[in-house]
MIDRENMAR-914742 format. One record per residue (C-alpha): z, x, y; residue number from 1; residue in three letters. Coordinates in Angstrom, 1 decimal. Example, Ala and Ser with C-alpha at 12.3 -4.5 7.8 and 13.67 -1.06 7.14 Angstrom:
REM residues 2
7.8 12.3 -4.5 1 ALA
7.1 13.7 -1.1 2 SER
//
This chain:
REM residues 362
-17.7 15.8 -0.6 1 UNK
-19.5 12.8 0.5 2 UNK
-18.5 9.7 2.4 3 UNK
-20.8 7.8 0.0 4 UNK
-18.8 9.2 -3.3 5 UNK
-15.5 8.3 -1.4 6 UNK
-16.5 4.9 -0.8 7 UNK
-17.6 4.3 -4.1 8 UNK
-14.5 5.7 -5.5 9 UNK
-12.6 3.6 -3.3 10 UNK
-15.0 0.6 -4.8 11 UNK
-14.9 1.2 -7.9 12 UNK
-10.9 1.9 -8.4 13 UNK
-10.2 -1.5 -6.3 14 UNK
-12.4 -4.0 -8.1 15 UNK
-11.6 -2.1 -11.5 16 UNK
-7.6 -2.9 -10.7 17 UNK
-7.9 -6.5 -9.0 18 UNK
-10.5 -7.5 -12.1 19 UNK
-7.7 -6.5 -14.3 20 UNK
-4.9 -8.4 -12.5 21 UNK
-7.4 -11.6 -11.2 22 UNK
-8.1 -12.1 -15.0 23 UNK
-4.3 -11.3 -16.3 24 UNK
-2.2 -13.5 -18.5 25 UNK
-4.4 -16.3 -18.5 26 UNK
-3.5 -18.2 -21.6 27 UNK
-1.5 -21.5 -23.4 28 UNK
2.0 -22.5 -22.4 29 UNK
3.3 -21.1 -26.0 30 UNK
3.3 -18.0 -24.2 31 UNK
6.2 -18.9 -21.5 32 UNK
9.0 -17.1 -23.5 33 UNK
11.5 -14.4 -23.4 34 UNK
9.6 -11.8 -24.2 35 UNK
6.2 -11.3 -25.6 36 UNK
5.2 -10.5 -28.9 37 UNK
2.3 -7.8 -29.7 38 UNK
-0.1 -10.4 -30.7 39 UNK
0.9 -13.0 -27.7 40 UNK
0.0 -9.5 -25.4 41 UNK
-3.5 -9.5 -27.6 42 UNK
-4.1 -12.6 -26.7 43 UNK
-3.2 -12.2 -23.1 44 UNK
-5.1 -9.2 -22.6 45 UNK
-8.0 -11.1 -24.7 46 UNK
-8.2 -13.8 -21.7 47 UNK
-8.0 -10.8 -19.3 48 UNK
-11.3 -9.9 -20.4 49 UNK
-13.0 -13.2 -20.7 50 UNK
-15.2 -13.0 -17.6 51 UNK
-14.6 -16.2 -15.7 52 UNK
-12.1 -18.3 -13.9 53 UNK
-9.3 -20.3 -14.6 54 UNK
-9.9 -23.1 -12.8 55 UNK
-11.9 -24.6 -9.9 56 UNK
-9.7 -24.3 -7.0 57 UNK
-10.0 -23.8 -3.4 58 UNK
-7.0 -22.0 -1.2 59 UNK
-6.0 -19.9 1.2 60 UNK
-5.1 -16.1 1.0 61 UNK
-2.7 -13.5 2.7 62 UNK
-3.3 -10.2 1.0 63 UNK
-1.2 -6.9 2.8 64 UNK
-1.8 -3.1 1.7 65 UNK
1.1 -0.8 2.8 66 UNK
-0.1 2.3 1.5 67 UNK
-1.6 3.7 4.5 68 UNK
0.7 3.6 7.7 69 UNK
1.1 0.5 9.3 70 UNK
0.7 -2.6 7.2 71 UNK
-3.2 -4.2 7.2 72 UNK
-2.9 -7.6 6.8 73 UNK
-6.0 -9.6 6.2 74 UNK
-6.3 -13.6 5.4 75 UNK
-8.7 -15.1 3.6 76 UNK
-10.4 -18.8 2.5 77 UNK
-11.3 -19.0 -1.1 78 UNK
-13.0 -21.1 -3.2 79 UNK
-14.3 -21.3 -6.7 80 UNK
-16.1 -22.7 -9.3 81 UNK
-16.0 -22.2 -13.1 82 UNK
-17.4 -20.3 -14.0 83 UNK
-18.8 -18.0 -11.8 84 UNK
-19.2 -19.3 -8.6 85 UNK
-16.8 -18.1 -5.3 86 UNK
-16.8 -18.0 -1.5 87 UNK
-14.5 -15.9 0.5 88 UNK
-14.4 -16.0 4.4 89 UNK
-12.0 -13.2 5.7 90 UNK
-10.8 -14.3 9.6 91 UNK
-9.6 -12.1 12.1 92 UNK
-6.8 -12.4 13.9 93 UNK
-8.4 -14.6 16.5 94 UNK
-9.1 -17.1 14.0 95 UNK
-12.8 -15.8 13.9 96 UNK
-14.9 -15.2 11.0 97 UNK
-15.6 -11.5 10.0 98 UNK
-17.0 -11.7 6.7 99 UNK
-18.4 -14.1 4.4 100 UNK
-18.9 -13.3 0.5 101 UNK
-20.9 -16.1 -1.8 102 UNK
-21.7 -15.0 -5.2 103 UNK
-22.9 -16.7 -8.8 104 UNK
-23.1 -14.9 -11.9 105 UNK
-26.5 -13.0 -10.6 106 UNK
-26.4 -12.8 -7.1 107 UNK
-24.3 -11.8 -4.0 108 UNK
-24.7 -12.1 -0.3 109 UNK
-22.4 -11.0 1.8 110 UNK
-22.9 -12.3 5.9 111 UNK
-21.1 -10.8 8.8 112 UNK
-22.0 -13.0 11.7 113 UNK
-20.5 -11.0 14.5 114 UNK
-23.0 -8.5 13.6 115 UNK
-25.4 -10.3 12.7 116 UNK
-26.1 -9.2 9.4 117 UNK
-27.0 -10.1 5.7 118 UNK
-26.8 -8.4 2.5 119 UNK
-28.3 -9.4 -0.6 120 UNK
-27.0 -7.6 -4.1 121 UNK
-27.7 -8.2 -7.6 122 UNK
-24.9 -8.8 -9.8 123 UNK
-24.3 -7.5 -13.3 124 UNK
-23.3 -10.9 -15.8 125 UNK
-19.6 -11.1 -16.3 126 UNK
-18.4 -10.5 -19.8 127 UNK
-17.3 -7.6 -21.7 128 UNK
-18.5 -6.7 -25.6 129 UNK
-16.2 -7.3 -28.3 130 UNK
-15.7 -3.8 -29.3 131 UNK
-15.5 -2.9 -25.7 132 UNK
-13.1 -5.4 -24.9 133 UNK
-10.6 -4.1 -28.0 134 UNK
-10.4 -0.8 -26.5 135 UNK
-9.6 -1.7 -23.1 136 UNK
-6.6 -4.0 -24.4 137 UNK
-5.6 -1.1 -27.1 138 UNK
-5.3 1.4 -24.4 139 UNK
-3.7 -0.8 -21.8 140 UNK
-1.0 -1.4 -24.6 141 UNK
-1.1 2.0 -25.1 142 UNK
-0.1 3.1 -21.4 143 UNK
1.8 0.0 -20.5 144 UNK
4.6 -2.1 -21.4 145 UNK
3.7 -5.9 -20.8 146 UNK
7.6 -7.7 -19.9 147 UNK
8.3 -11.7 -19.0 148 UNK
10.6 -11.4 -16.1 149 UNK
11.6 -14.8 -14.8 150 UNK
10.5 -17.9 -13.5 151 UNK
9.6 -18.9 -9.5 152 UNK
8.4 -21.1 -7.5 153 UNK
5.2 -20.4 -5.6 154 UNK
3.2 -22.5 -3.2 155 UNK
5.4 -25.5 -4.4 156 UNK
4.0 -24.7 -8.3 157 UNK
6.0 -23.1 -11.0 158 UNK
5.0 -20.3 -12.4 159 UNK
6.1 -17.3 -14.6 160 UNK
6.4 -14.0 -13.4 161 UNK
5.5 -11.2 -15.5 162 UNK
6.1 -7.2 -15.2 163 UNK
3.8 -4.7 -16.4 164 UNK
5.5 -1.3 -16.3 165 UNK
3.7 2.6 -17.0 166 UNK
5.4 3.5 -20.2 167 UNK
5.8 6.8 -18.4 168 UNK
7.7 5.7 -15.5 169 UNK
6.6 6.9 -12.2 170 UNK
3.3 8.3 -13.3 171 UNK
1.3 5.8 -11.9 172 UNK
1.5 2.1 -10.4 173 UNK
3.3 -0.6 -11.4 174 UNK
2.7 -4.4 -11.1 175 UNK
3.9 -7.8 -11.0 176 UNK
2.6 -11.1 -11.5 177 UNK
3.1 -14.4 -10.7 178 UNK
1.2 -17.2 -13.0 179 UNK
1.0 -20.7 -12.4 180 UNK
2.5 -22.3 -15.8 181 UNK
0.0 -25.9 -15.7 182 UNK
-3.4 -23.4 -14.9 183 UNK
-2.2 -20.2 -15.8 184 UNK
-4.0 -18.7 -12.6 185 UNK
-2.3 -15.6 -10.8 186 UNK
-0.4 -17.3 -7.7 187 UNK
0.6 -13.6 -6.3 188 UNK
0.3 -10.2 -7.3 189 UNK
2.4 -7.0 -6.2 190 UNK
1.7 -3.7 -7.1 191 UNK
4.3 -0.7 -6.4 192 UNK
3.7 3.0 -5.8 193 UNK
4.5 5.7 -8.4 194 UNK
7.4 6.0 -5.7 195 UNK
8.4 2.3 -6.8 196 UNK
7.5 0.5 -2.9 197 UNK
5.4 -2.3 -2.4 198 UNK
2.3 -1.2 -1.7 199 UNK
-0.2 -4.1 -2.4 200 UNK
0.6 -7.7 -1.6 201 UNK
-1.5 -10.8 -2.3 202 UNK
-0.3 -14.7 -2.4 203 UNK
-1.9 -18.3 -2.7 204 UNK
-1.3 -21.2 -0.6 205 UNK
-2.5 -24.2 0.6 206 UNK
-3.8 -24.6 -3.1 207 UNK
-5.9 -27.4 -4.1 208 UNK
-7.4 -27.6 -8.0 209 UNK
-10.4 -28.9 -8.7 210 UNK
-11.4 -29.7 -5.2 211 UNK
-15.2 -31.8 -4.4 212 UNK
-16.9 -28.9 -3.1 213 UNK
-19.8 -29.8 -0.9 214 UNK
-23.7 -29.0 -2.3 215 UNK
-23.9 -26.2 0.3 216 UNK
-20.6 -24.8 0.4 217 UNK
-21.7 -21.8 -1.7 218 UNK
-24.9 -21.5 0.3 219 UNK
-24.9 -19.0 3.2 220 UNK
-26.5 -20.4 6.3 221 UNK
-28.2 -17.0 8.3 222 UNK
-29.1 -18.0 11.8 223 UNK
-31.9 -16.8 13.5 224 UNK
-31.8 -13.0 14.7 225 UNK
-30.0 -12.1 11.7 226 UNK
-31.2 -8.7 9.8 227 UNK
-30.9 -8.8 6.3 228 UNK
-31.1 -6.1 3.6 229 UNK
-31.9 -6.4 0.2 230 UNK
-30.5 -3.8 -2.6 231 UNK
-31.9 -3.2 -5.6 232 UNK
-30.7 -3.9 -9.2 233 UNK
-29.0 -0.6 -10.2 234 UNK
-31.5 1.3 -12.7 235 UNK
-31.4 3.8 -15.1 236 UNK
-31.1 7.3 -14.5 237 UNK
-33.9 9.5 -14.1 238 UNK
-34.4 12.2 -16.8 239 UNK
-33.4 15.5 -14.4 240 UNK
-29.7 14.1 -14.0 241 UNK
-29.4 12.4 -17.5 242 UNK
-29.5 15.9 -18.5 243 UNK
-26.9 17.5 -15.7 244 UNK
-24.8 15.0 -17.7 245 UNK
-25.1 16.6 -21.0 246 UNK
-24.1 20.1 -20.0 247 UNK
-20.7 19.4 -19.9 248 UNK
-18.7 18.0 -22.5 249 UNK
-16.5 15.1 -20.6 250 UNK
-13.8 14.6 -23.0 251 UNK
-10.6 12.1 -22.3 252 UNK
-7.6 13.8 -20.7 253 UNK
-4.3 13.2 -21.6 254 UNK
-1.9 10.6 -20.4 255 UNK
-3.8 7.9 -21.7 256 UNK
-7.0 8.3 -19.2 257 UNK
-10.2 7.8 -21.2 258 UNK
-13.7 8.4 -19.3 259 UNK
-15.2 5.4 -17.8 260 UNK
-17.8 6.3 -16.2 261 UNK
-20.2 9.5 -14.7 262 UNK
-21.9 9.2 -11.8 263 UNK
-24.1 12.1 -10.8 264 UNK
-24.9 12.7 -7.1 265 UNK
-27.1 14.5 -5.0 266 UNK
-27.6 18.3 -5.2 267 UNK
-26.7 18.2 -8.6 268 UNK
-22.5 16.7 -7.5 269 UNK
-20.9 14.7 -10.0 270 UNK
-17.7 12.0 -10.1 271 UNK
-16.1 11.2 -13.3 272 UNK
-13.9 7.7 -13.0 273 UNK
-11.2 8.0 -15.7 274 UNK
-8.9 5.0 -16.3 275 UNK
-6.0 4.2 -18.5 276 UNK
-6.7 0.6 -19.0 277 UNK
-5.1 -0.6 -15.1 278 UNK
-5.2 2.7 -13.2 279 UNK
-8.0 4.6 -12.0 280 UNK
-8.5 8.9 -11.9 281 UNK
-11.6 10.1 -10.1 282 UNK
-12.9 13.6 -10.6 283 UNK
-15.5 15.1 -7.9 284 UNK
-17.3 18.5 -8.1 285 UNK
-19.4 19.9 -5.4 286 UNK
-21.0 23.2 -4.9 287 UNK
-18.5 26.0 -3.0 288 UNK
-19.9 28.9 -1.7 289 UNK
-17.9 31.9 -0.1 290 UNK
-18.2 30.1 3.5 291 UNK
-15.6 27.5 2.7 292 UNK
-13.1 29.5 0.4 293 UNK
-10.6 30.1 3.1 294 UNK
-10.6 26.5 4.4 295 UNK
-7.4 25.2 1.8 296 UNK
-6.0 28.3 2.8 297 UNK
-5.9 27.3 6.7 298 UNK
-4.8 23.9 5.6 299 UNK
-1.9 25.3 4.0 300 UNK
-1.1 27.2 6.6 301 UNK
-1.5 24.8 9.3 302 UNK
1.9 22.5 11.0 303 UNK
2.9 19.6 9.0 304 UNK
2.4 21.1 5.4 305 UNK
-1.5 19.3 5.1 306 UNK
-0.9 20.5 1.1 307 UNK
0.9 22.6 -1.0 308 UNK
-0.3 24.9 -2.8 309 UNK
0.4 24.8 -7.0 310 UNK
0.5 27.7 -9.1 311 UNK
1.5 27.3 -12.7 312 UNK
0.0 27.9 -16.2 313 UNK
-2.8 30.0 -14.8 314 UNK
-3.5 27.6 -12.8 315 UNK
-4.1 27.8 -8.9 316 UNK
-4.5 24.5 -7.0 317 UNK
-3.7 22.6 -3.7 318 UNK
-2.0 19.2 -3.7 319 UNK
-1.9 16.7 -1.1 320 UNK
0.8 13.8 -0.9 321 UNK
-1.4 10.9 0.7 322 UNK
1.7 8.4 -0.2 323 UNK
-1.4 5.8 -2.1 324 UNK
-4.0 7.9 -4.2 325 UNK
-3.0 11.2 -4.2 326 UNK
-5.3 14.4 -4.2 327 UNK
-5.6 17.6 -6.1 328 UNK
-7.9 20.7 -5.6 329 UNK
-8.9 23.3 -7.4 330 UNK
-11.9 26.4 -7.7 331 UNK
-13.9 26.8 -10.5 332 UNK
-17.1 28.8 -10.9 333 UNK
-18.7 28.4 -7.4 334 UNK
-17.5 24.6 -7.4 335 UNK
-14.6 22.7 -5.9 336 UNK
-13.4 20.0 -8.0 337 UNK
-11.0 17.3 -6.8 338 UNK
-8.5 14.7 -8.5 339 UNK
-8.3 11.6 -6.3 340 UNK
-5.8 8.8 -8.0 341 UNK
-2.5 6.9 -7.4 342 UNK
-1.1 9.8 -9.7 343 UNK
2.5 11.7 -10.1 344 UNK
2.0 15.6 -8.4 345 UNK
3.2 16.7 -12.1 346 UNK
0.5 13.9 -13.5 347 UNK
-2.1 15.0 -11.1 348 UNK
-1.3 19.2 -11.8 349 UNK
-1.5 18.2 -15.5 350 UNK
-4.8 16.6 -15.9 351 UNK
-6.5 19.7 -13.3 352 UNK
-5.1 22.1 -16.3 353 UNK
-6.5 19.8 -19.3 354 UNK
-9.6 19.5 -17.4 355 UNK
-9.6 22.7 -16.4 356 UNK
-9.0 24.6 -20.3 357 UNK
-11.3 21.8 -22.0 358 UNK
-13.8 20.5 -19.8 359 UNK
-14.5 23.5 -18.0 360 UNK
-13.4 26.2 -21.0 361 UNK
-11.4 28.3 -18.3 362 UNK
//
């Protein structure tokens, strides 16, 4: 499998979860009660969805990911302008810039200066369709329980803190919010491992709404020396793998997940990005020829238990506790496919067999 399909898996699962908590709860103060009704969760969900900010604001930000051994910490400057306009500066722990992201509704540029280096991306318009939009909040319903949990204080601004739970409990993540109650902008965000322990956390501080942002504070200024690249708009895809696509049938799986996307890859590959409205499944296949069938084996039988093999139901795997997104192999006909996702070992085993009997008709 491909660094380039990792990375984008990584990609795609990231800003897929953080555009479904940055855009979260945003809505009137009738909503600050005991509980919330079906509708008052529509309605959340409905702002979720609506493609732009809350409210100009600049601030600073201290996100931490604990998922993978010691805790990376990383602190941020952020400001933004309704609707579509942000600047992000990520420091180091030296004080010194590392990274600078300016975007509008069409274009992004991202800068890292110690590296001298530009990147210039088109950006797909914010917004989601009406029909498309119905779905998502029906199946995050669906999967996930939407609770008012308390009130707080954060950054010296009250907010509301609200719980969103896997109806299935320890199947997949869980998260918490905290929302200011005058802007109804996220103040901090947790999310927690199927395990239940922190494993994402992000806060606001140093908040100031509706700043006067100077004319060229979302302009990038590239010194001399500096190599740029340019990527391309994303296009359509060519005719040969448009029909790859079409000889499998990708139905949903069970547990909710519902195909978002299929992305074919080189020498005829393919990922499949399932989600269940919050939480993302991806499913790789890749050619595997006699030459690498004993390799799980020697992992299995390696020190330190790299993965344990599953047998059950006919089925014949190997599963790999990475403590964050999970992984789960198995053989079919000359090809290796692999479930990556933050995903129970008995969640993980039974989408390989549903995938597996209906996908693959094995």
């Amino acid at each position: 499998m491909s660094a380039t399909i990792l990375n984008r898996s990584y990609f795609n699962r990231s800003y897929f979860v953080s555009f479904v908590l940055l855009f979260l709860l945003s809505h009137s103060s009738s909503l600050w009660g005991a509980s919330f009704s079906s509708e008052q969760v529509d309605s959340l969900l409905e702002n979720l969805l609506r493609g732009d900010y809350y409210v100009s604001f600049e601030a600073e930000e201290l996100t931490i990911h604990f998922s993978h051994g010691e805790p990376q910490i990383n602190r941020f400057k952020v400001g933004k302008l309704k609707p579509h306009k942000m600047r992000r500066e990520k420091y180091a722990i030296d004080g010194s810039v590392e990274e600078i992201i300016v975007h509008d509704d069409e274009l992004q540029i991202v800068s890292y200066p110690k590296q001298n280096i530009v990147v210039r991306s088109p950006r797909n318009k914010t917004g989601v369709r009406a029909d498309e939009k119905r779905k998502l909040i029906d199946l995050v319903k669906k999967n996930y329980d939407v609770v008012f949990v308390g009130n707080a204080v954060i950054s010296s601004r009250p907010s509301v803190i609200v719980s969103i739970n896997p109806k299935d409990r320890g199947s997949r993540p869980s998260y918490k919010v905290w929302i200011d109650h005058k802007t109804s902008m996220p103040l901090k965000t947790e999310t927690y491992s199927i395990d239940g322990s922190l494993s994402f956390h992000s806060t606001l501080s140093n908040i100031v709404i509706n700043p006067s942002f100077s004319q060229d504070y979302f302009v990038i200024m590239v010194p001399g020396g500096t190599v740029a690249y340019e990527q391309p708009p994303s296009s359509s895809k060519p005719q040969n793998e448009e029909k790859k696509l079409k000889k499998l049938p990708y139905f949903n799986l069970g547990g909710g997940y519902e195909l978002k996307e299929s992305l074919p890859h080189e020498k005829g590959n393919l990922q499949l990005i399932y989600h269940d409205g919050l939480n993302m499944v991806s499913i790789f296949s890749e050619d595997w020829n006699k030459d690498k069938a004993g390799f799980l084996k020697k992992m299995e039988a390696s020190s330190g238990g790299i993965v344990e093999r599953i047998r059950e139901k006919n089925f014949e795997g190997y599963y790999c506790n990475r403590g964050g997104e999970n992984i789960l192999n198995f053989i079919s006909d000359k090809h290796r496919y692999v479930i990556v996702g933050e995903v129970s070992k008995k969640g993980l085993v039974d989408l390989a067999i549903e995938f597996k009997e209906r996908v693959l008709g094995k």
